[in-house]
MIKESE-822713 format. One record per atom (N, C-alpha, C, CB): x, y, z; residue in three letters. Coordinates in steps of 0.1 Angstrom, whole numbers, padded with zeros to 4 digits, always signed. Atoms other than C-alpha are relative to their C-alpha. Glycine has a CB too. Layout:
// residues N
XYZALA
...
***
This chain:
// residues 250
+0012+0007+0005UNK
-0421+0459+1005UNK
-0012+0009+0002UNK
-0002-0014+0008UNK
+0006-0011-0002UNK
-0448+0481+0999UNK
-0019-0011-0005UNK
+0008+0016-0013UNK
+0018+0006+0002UNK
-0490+0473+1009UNK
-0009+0009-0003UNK
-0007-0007+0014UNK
+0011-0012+0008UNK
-0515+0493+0994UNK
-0017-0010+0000UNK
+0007+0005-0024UNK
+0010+0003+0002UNK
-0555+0489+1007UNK
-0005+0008+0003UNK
-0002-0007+0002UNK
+0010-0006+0002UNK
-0588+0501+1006UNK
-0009-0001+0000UNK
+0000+0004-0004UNK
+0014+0005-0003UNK
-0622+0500+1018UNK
+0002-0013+0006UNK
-0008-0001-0013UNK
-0002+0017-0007UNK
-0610+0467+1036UNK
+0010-0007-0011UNK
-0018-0011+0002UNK
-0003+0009+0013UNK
-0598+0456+1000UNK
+0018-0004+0000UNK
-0004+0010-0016UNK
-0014-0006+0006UNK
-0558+0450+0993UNK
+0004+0000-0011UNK
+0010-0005+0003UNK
-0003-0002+0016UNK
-0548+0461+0963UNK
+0018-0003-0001UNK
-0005+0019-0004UNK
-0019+0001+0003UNK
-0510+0458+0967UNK
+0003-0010+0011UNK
+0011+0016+0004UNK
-0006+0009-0011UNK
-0496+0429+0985UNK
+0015-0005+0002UNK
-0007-0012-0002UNK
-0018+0003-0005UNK
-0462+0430+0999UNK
+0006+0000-0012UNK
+0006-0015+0009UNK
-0008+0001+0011UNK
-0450+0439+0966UNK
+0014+0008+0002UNK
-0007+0005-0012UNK
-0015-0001+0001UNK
-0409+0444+0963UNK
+0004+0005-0014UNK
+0007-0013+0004UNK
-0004+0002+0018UNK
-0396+0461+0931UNK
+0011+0007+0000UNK
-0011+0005-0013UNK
-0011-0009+0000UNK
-0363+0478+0917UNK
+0001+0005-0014UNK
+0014-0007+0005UNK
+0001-0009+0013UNK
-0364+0501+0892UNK
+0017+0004-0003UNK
-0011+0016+0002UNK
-0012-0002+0004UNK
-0324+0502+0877UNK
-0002+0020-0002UNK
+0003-0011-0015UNK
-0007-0008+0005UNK
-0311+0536+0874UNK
+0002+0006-0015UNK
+0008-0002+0003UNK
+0004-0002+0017UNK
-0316+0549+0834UNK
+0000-0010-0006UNK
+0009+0007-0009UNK
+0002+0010+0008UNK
-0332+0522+0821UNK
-0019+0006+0002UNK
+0007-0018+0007UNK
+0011-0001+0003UNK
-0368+0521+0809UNK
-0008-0012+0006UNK
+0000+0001-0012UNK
+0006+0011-0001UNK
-0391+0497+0832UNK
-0014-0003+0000UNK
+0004-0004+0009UNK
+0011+0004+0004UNK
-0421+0482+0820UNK
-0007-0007+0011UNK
+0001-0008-0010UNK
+0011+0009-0010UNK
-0453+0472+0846UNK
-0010-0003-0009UNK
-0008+0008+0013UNK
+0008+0007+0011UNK
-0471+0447+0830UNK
-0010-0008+0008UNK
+0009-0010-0011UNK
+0004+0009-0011UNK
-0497+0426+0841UNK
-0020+0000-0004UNK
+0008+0009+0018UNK
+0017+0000+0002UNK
-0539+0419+0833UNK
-0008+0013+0008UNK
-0007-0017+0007UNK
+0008-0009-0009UNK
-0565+0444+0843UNK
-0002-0004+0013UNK
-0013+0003-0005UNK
+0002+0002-0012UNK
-0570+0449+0876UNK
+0010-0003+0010UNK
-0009-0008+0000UNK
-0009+0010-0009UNK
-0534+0435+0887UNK
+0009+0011+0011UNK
+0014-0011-0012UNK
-0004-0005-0009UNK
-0526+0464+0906UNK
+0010+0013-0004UNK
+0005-0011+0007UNK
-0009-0010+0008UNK
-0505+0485+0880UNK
-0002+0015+0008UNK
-0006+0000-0017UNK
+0002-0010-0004UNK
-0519+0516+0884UNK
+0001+0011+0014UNK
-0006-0001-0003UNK
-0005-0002-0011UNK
-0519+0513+0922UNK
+0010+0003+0003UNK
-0001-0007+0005UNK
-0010-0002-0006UNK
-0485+0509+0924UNK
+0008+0010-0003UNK
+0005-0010+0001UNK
-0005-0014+0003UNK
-0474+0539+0906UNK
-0008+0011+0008UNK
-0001+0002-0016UNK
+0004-0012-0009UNK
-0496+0563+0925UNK
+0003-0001+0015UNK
-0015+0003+0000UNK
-0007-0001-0013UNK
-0481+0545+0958UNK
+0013+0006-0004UNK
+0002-0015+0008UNK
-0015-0007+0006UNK
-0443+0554+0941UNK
-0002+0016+0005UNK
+0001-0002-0022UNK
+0003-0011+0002UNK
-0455+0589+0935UNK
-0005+0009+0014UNK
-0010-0002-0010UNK
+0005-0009-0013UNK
-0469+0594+0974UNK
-0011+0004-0005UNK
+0009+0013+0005UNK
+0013-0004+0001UNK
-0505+0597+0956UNK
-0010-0008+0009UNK
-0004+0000-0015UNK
+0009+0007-0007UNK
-0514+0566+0973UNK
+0002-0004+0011UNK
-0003-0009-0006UNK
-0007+0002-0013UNK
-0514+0562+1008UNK
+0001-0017-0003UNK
-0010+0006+0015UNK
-0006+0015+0000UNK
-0495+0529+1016UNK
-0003-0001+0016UNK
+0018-0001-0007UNK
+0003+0000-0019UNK
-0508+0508+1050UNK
+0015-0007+0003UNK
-0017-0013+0008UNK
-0015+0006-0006UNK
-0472+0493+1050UNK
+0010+0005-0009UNK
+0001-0018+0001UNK
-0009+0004+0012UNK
-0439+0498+1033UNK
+0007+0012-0002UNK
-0007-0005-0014UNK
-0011-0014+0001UNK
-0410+0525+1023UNK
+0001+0001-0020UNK
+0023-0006+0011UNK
-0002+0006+0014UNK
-0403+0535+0985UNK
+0017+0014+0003UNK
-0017+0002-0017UNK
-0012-0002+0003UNK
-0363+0545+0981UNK
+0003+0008-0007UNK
+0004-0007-0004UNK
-0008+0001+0017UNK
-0349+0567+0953UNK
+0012+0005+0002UNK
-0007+0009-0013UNK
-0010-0002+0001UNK
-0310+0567+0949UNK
+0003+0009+0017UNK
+0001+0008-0015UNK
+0001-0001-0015UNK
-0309+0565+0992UNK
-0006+0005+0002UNK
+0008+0002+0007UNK
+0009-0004-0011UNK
-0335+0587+1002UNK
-0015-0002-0001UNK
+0003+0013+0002UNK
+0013+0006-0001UNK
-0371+0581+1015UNK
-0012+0014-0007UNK
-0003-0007+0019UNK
+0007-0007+0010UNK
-0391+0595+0985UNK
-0012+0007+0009UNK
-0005-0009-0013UNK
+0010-0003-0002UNK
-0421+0594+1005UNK
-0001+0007+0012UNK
-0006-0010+0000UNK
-0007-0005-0014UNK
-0408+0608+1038UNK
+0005+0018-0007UNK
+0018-0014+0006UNK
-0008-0009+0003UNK
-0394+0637+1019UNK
-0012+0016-0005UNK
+0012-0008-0012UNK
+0007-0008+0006UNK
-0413+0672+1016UNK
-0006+0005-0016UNK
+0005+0006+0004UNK
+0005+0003+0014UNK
-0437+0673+0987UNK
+0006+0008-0015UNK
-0015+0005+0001UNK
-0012-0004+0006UNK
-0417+0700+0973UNK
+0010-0002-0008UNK
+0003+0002+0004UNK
-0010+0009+0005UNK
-0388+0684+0972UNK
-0005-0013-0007UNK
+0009-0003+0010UNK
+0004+0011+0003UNK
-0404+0651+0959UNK
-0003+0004-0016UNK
-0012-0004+0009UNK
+0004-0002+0011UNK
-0416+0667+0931UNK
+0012+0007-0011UNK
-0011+0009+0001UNK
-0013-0002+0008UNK
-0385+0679+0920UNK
+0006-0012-0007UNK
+0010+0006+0009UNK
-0005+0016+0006UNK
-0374+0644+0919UNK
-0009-0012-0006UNK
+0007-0006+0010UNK
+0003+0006+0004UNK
-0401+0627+0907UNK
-0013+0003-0005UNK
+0003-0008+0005UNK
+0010-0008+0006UNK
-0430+0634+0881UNK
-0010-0014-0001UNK
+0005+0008-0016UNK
+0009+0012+0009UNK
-0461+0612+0873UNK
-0009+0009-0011UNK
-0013-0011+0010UNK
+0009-0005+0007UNK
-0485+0616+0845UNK
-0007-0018-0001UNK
+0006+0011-0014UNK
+0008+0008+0000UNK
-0517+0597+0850UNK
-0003-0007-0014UNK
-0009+0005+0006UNK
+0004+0007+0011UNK
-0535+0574+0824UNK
-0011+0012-0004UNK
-0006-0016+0001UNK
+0012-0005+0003UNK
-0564+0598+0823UNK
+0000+0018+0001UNK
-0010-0008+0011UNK
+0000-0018+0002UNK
-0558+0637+0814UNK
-0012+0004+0011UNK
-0006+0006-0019UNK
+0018-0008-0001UNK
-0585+0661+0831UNK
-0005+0005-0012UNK
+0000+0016+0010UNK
+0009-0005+0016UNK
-0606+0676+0803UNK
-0005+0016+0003UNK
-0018-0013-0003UNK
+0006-0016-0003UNK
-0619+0709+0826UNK
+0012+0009+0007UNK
-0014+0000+0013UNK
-0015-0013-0002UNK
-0588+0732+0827UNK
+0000+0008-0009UNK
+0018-0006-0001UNK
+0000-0007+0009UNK
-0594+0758+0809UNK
+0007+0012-0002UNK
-0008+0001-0001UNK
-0010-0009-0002UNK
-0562+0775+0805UNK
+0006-0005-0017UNK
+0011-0004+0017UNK
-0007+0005+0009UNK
-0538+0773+0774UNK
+0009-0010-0001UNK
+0005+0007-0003UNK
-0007+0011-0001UNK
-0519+0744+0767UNK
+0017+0003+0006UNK
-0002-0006-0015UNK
-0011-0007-0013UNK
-0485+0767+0777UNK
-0001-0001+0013UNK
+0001+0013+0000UNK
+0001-0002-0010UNK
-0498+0773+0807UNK
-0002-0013+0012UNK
-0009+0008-0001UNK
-0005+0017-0006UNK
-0503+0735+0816UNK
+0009-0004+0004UNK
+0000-0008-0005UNK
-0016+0005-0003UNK
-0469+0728+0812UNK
+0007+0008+0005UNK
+0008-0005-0012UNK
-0003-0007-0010UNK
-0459+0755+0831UNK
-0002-0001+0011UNK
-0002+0008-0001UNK
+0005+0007-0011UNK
-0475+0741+0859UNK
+0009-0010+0004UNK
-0013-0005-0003UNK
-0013+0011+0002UNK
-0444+0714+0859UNK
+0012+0010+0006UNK
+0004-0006-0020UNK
-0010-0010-0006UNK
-0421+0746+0869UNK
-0002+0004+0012UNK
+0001+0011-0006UNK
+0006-0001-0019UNK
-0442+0752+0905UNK
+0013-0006+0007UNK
-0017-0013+0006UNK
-0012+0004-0012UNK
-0415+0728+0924UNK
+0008+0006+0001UNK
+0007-0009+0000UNK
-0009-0009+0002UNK
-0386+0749+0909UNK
+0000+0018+0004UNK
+0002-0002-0012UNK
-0001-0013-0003UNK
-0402+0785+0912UNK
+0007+0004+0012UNK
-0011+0004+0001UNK
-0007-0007-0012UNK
-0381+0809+0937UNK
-0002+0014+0001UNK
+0014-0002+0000UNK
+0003-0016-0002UNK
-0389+0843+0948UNK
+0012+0009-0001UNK
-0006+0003+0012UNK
-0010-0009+0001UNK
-0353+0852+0946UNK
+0007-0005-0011UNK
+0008+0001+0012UNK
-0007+0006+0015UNK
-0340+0833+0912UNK
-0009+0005-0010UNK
-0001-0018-0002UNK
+0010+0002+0012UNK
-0352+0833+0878UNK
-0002-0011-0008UNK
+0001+0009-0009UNK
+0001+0013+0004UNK
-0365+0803+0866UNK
-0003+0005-0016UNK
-0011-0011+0008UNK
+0000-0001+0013UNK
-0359+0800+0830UNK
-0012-0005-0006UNK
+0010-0007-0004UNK
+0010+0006+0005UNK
-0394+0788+0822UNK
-0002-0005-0012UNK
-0008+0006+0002UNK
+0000+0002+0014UNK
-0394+0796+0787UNK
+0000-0007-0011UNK
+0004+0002-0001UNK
-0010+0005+0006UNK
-0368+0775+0774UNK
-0003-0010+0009UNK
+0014+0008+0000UNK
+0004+0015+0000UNK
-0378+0746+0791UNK
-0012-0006+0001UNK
+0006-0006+0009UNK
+0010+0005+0004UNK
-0415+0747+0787UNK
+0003-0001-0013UNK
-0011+0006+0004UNK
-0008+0003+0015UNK
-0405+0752+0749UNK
+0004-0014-0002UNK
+0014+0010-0003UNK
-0010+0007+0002UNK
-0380+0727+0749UNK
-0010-0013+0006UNK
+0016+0006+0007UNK
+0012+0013-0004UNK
-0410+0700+0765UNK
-0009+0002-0010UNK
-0010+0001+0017UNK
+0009+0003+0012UNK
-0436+0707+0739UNK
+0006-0003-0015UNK
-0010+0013-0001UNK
-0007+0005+0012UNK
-0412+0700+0715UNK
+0006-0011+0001UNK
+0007+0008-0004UNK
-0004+0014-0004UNK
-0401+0668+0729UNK
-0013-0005-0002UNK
+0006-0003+0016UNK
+0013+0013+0004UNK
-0437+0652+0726UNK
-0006+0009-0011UNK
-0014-0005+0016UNK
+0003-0009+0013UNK
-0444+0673+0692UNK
-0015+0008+0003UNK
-0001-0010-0016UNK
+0015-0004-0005UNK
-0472+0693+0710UNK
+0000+0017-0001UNK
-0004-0005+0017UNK
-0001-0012+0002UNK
-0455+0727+0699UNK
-0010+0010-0007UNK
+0009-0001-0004UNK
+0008-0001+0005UNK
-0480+0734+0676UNK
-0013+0004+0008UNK
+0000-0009-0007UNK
+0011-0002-0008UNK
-0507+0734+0700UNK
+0003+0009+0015UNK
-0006-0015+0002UNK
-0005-0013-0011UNK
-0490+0760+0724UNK
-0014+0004+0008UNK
+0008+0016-0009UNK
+0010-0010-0009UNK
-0517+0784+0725UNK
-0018-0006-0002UNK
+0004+0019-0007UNK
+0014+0004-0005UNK
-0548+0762+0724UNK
+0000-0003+0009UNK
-0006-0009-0006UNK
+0011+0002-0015UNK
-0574+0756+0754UNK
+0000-0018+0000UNK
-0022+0010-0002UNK
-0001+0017+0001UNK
-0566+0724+0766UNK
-0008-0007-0001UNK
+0004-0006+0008UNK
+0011+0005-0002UNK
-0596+0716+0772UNK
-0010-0002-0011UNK
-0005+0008+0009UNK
+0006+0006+0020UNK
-0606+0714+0732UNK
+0007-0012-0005UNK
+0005+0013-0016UNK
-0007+0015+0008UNK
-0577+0687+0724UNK
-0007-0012+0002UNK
+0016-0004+0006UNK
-0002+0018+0003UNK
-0580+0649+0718UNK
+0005-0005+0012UNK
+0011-0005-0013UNK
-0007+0007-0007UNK
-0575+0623+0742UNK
+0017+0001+0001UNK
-0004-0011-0003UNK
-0013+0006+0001UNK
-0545+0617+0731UNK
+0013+0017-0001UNK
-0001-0013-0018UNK
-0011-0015+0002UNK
-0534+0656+0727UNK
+0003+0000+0014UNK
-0006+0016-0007UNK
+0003-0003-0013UNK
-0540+0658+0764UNK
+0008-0010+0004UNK
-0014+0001+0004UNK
-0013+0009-0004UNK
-0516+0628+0770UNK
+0012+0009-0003UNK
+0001-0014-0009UNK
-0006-0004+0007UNK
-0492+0644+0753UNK
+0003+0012+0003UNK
-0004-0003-0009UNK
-0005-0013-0005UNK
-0492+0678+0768UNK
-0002-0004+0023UNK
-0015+0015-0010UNK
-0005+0002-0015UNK
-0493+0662+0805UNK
+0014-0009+0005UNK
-0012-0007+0007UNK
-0015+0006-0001UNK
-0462+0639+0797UNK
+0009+0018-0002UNK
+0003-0015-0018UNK
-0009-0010+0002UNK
-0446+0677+0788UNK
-0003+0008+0010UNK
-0001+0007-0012UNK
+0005-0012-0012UNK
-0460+0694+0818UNK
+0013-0010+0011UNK
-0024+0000+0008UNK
-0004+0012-0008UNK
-0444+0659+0834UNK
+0014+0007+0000UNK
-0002-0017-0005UNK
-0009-0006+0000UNK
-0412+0668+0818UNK
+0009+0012-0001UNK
+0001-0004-0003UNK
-0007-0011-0002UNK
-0410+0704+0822UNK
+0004+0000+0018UNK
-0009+0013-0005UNK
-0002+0000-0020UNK
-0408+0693+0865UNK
+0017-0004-0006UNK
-0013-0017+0015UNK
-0019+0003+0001UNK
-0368+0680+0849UNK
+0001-0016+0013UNK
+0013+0020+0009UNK
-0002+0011-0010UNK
-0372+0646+0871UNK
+0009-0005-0002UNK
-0009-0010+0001UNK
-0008+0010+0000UNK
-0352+0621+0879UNK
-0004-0009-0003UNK
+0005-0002+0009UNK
+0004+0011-0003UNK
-0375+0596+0882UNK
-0014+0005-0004UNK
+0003-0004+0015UNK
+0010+0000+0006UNK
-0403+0594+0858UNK
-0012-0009-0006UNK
+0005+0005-0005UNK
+0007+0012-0005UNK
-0437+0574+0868UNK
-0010+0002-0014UNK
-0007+0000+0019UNK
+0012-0006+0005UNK
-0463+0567+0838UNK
-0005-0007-0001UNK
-0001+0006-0008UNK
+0011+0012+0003UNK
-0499+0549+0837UNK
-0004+0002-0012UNK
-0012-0001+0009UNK
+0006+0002+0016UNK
-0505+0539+0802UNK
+0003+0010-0010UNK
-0016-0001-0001UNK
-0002-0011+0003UNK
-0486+0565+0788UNK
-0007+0001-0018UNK
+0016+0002+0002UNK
+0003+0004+0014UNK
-0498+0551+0751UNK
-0018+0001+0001UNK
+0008-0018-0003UNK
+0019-0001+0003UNK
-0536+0556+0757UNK
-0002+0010-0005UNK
-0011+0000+0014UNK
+0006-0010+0008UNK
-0555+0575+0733UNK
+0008+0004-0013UNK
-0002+0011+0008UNK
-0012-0004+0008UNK
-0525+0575+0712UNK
-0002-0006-0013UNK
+0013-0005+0005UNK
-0001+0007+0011UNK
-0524+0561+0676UNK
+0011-0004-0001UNK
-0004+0005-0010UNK
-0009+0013-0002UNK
-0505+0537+0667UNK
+0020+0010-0006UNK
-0009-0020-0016UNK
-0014-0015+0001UNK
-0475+0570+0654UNK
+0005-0001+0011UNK
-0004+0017-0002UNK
+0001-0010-0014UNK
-0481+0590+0682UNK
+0009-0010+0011UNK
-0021+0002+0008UNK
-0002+0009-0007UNK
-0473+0557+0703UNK
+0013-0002+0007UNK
-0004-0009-0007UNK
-0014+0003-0001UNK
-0440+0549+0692UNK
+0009+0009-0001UNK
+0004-0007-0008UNK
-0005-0016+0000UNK
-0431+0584+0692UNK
+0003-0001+0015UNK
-0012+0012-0005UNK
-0002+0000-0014UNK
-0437+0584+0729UNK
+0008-0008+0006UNK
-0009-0003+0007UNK
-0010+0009-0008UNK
-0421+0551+0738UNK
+0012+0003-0005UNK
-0003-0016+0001UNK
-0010-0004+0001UNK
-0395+0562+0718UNK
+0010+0010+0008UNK
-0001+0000-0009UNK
-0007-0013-0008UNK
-0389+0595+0737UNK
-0001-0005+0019UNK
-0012+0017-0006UNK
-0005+0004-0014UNK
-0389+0574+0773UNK
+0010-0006+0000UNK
-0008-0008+0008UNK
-0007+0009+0003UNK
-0365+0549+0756UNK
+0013+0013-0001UNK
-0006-0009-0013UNK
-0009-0006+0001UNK
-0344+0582+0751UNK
+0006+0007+0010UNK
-0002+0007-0008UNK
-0003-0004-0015UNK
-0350+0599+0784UNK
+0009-0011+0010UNK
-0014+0003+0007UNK
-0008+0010-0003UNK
-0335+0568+0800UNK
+0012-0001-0004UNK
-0006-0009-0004UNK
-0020-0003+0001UNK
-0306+0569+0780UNK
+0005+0005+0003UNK
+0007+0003-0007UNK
-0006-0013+0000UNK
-0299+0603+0784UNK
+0001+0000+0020UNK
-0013+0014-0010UNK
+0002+0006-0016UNK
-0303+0589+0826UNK
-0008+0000+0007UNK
+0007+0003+0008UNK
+0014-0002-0008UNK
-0334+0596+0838UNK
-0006-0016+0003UNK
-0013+0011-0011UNK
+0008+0016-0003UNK
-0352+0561+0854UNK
-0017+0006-0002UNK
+0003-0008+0022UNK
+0018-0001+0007UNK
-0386+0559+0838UNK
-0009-0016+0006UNK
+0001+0000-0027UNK
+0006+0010-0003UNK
-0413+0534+0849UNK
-0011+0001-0006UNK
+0000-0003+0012UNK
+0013-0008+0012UNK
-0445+0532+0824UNK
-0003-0013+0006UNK
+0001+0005-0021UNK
+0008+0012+0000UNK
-0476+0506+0830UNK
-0005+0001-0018UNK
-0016+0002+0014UNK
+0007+0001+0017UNK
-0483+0494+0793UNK
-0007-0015+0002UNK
+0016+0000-0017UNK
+0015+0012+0005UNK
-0511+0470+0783UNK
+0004-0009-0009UNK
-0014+0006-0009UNK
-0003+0007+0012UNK
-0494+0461+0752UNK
+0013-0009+0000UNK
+0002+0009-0011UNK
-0009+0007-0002UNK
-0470+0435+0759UNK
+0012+0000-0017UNK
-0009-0014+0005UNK
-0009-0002+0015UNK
-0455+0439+0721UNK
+0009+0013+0003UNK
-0011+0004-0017UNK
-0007-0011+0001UNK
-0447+0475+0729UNK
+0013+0001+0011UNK
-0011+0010+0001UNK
-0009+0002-0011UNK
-0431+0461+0762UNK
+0012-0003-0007UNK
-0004-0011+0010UNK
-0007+0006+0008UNK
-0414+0441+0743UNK
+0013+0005-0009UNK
-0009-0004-0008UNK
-0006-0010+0002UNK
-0401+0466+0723UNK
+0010+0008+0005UNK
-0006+0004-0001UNK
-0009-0016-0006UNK
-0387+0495+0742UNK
+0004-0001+0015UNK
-0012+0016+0000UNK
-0006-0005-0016UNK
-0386+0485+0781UNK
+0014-0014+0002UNK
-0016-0002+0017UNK
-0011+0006+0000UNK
-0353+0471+0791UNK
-0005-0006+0011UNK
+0012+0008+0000UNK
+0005+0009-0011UNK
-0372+0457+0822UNK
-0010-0002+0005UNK
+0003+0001+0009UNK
+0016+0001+0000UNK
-0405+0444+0828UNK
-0002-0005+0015UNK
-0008-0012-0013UNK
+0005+0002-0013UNK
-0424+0441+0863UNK
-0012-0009+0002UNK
-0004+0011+0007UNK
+0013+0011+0001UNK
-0450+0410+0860UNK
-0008+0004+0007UNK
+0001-0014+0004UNK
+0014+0005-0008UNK
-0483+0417+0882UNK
-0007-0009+0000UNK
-0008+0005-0002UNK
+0014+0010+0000UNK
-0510+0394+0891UNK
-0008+0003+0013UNK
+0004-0017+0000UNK
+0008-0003-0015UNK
-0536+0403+0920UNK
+0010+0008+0011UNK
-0007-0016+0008UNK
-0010-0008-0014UNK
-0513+0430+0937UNK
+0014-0007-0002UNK
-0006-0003+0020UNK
-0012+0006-0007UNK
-0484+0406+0939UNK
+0012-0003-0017UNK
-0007-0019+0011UNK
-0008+0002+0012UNK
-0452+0402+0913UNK
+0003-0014-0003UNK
+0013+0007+0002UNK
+0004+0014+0007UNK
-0454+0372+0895UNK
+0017-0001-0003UNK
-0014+0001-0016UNK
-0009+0001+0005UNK
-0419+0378+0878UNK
+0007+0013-0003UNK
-0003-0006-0009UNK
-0007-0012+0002UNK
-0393+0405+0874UNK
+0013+0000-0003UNK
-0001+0008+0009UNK
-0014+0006+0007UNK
-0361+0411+0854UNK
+0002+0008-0014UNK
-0001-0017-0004UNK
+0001-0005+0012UNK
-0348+0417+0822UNK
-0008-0003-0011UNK
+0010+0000-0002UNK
+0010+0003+0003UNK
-0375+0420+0797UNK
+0004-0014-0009UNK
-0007+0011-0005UNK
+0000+0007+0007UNK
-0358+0397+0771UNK
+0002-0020+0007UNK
+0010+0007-0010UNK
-0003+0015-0009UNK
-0351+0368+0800UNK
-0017-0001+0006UNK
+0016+0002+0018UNK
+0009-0002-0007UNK
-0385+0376+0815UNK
-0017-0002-0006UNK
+0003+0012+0004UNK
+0015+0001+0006UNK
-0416+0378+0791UNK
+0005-0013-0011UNK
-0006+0017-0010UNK
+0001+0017+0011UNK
-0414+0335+0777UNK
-0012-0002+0000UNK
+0006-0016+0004UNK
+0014+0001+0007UNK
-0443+0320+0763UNK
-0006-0009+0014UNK
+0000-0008-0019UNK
+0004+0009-0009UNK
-0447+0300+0796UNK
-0005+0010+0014UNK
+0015-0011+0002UNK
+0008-0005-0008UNK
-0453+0331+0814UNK
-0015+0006+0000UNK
+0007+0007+0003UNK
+0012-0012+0004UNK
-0474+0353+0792UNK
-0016-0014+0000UNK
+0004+0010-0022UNK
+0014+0011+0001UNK
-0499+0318+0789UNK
+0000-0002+0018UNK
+0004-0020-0012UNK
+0008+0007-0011UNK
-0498+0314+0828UNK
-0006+0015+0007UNK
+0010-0011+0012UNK
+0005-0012-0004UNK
-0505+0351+0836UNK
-0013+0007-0010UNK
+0012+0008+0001UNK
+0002-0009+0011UNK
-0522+0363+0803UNK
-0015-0013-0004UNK
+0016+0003-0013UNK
+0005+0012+0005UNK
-0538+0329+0796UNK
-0006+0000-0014UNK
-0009-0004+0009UNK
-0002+0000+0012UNK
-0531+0334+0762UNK
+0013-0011-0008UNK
+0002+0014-0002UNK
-0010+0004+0007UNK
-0505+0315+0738UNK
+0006+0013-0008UNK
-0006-0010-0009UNK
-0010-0011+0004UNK
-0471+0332+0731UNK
+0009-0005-0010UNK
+0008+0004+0012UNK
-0015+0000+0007UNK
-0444+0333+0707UNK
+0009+0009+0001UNK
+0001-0002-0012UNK
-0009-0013-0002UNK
-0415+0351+0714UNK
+0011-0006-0007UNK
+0005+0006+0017UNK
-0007+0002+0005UNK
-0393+0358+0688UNK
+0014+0009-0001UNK
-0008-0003-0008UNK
-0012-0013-0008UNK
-0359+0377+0684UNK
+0003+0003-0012UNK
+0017-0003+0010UNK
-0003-0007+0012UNK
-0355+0404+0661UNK
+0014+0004-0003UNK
-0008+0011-0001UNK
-0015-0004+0003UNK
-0320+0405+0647UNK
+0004+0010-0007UNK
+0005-0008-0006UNK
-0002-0017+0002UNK
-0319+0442+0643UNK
+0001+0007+0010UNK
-0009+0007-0007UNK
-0001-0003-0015UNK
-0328+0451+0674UNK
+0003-0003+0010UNK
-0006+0002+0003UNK
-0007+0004-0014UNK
-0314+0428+0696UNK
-0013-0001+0009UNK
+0013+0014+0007UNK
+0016+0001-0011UNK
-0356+0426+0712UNK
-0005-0007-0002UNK
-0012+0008+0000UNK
+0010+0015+0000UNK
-0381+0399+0721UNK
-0013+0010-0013UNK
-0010-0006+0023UNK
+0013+0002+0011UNK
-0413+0399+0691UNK
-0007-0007+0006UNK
+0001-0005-0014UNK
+0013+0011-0001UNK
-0443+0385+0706UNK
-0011+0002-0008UNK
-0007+0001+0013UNK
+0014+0002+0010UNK
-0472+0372+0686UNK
-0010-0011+0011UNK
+0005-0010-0019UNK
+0008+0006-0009UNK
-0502+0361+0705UNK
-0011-0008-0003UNK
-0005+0008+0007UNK
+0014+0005+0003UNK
-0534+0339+0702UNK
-0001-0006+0008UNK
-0004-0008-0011UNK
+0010+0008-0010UNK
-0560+0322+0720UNK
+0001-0015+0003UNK
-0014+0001-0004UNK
-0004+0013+0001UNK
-0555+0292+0739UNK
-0011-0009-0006UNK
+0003-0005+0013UNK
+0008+0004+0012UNK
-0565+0263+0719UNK
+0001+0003-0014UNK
-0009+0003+0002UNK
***
């Protein structure tokens, strides 16, 4: 059970959660409910005043930063903007945990092989610091996945994104997952949840409201007592996924 405060405040309150093994899980939950918190506690960005976080038996947070980073990547909601290096050289920055003074790390071939997973090849040798919001997402998810995680943490990975760009991304966590990597993303968009995460994490003021699989988990009885919106959740018989459509109560 992990507590997360600050300035006197708590921001995380004895929250409990389990992120399955290659699956894609969705943190969902109104502004302010603590999302973001709890991925930079995951990550060892945020100090935690109580609580342990696990991955596949050992204590992530307990474990030299080093090694931590080997096994687990975040990429924030919010790029930097003053790095004024090439966009290569960013995502090379993702190979630091691996460097060895007596190996050769194949850099190359798997920064390459990341800017071409989030189609950011193109923009190799521009200054990062000229792209687009949303390019700058997009080349820190590939810096993310040139570190080769296990365990891959992301806030709002869809910000700044167009509505392409979007499902491009969630599609390529939906793949990483397959392929076995455990991914955990905070999304806003409960449709996109909907969509692509195989398990959603309810928030509300720090604390988990609901958690599970997303198609047992997001009913119209939750999203109206958390969201305080009107839901319909419908099932798309193609995909085997919940469809939500929303409006205002009343």
């Amino acid at each position: 059970r992990i507590t997360v405060s600050a300035g006197g405040a708590l921001l995380i309150d004895g929250v409990s959660v389990d992120a399955p093994d290659g699956t894609l899980t969705a943190l969902v939950g109104p502004n302010g409910a603590g999302k973001s918190t709890l991925l930079r506690a995951l990550a060892a960005v945020q100090r935690l005043r109580e609580g342990s976080v696990t991955f596949d038996g050992d204590d992530l947070l307990g474990m030299p930063r080093r090694q931590r980073a080997r096994l687990a990547a975040l990429v924030e909601q919010d790029a930097a903007t003053d790095l004024a290096m090439p966009v290569t050289s960013v995502v090379e920055l993702g190979r630091l945990p691996h460097q060895s003074l007596w190996a050769v790390d194949p850099a190359d071939t798997i920064v390459t092989a990341a800017l071409d997973a989030v189609g950011m090849s193109d923009f190799a040798d521009r200054d990062f610091g000229t792209l687009s919001g949303g390019e700058r997402q997009r080349v820190m998810l590939a810096r993310a996945l040139a570190q080769q995680p296990r365990l891959l943490l992301l806030d709002e990975p869809t910000n700044h994104l167009d509505i392409g760009a979007q499902l491009a991304v969630l599609g390529l966590l939906r793949k990483l997952a397959g392929d076995g990597m455990t991914v955990v993303a905070a999304l806003h968009d409960l449709g996109l949840a909907a969509t692509y995460a195989d398990n959603v994490i309810v928030l509300r003021g720090g604390r988990v409201v609901a958690a599970g699989a997303t198609v047992d988990t997001l009913t119209p009885e939750l999203i109206r007592e958390v969201y305080g919106v009107e839901a319909v959740v419908l099932h798309n018989p193609v995909t085997g996924r919940p469809v939500i459509a929303l409006s205002p109560l009343g």
